[in-house]
N, C-alpha and C positions, 0 to 999 in steps of 0.2 A: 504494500500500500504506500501512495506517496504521500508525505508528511505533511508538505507546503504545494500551495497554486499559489499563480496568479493571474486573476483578473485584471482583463485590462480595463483601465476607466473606476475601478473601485476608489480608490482615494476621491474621485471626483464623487462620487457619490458619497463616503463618509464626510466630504466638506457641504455637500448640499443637506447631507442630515441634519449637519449642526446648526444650521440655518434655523431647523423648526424649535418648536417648544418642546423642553424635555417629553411631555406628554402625549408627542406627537409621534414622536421620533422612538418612544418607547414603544406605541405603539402601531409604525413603519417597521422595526424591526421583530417583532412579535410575528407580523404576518408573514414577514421575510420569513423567519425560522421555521415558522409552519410551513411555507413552501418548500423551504431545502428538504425539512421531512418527510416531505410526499415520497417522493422516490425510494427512500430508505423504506419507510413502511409498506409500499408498494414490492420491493425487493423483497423484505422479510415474510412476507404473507405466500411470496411465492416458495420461499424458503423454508417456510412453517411444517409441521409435521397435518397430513390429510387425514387422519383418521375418521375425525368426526369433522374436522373444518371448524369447530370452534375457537380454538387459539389464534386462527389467523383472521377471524374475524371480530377477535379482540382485543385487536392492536390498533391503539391509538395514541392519536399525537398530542400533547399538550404543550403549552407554552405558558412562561412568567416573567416578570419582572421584578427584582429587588436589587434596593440597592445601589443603583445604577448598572446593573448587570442585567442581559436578557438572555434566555436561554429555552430552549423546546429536549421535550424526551418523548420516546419513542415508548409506549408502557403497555403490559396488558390489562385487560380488563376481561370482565364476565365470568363466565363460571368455569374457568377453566385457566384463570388468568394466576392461582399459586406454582401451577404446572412448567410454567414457561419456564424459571430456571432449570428443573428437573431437568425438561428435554436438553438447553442449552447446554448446560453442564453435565449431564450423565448424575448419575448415583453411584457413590461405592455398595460396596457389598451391605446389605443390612439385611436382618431377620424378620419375616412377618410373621406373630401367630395368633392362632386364634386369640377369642377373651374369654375368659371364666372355664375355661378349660372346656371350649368347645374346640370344632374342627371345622377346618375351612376345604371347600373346594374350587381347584382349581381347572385348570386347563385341561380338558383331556376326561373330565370328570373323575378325575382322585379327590379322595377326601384326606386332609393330611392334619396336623394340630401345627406345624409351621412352613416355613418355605422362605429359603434364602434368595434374595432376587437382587441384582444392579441393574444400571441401565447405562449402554451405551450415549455421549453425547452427540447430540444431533442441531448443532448449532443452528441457527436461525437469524440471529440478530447479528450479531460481530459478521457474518459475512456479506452481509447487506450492509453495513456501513463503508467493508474494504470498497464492495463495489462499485457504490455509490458515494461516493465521498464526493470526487468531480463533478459529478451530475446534480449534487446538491449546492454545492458553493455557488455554481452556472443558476441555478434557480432563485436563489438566494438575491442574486444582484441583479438579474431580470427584474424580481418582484420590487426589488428598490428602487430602478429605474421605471419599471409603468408605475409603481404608484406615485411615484413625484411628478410624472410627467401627468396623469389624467385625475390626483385630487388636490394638488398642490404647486400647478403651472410652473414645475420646475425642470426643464428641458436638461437631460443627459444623455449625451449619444452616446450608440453604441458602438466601441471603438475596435470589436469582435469576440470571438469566442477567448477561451483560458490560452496563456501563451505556454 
């Protein structure tokens, strides 16, 4: 994955930021982020495990502001949303067993009182960002440039793509 881009024209557009009221410009870059995220989240849902389709349709974007700092994550959600580490990360080896000294069944229909199980990881997320990294920065200064230019009559050309 590459560490640094660069955009061309972006400093013109961090000086037309500075231009607005912090409150503007907090939220200019808010929208910016949620753009850049599109793609990542769009990569990782393709990335997600299909089982049931839940996970990947419980990935969503958020964004904040504090501080003077903005920022967006990429997070799960819904019922299936404590899951997504597990898949990401794998499990070590652990023990399941019954409670109260029942017996469980599993796979195959065996009745057993425990059952050791890991899970291999099946990343999802970390790879949709290596992907996507490029594709989000490029979005990112797009959204800054149309939104200054059609809510805030501030004309920045486009000088081209990432050099």
């Amino acid at each position: 994955m590459q560490d640094t881009f660069h955009i061309k024209g972006l400093s013109a557009l961090g000086k037309a930021l500075a231009t607005l009221a912090p409150r503007i410009e907090r939220n200019v870059l808010r929208g910016a982020l949620r753009a850049g995220m599109k793609p990542v989240q769009l990569a990782a849902r393709d990335n997600a495990a299909k089982a049931t389709g839940a996970l990947a349709r419980g990935l969503r974007i958020s964004t904040d502001g504090r501080k003077g700092k903005v920022y967006a994550r990429l997070k799960t959600s819904g019922e299936h949303d404590y899951i997504a580490r597990f898949v990401e990360f794998g499990t070590a080896m652990h023990r399941i067993s019954a409670r109260n000294g029942g017996m469980l069944r599993i796979a195959g229909g065996a009745i057993v009182k425990y059952v050791d199980v890991s899970a291999r990881p099946m990343p999802f997320m970390r790879p949709a960002i290596d992907t996507q990294a490029e594709p989000a920065v490029q979005a990112v200064a797009n959204y800054i440039r149309n939104r200054l230019a059609t809510q805030h009559g501030i004309d920045i050309p486009d000088t081209g793509d990432a050099a």
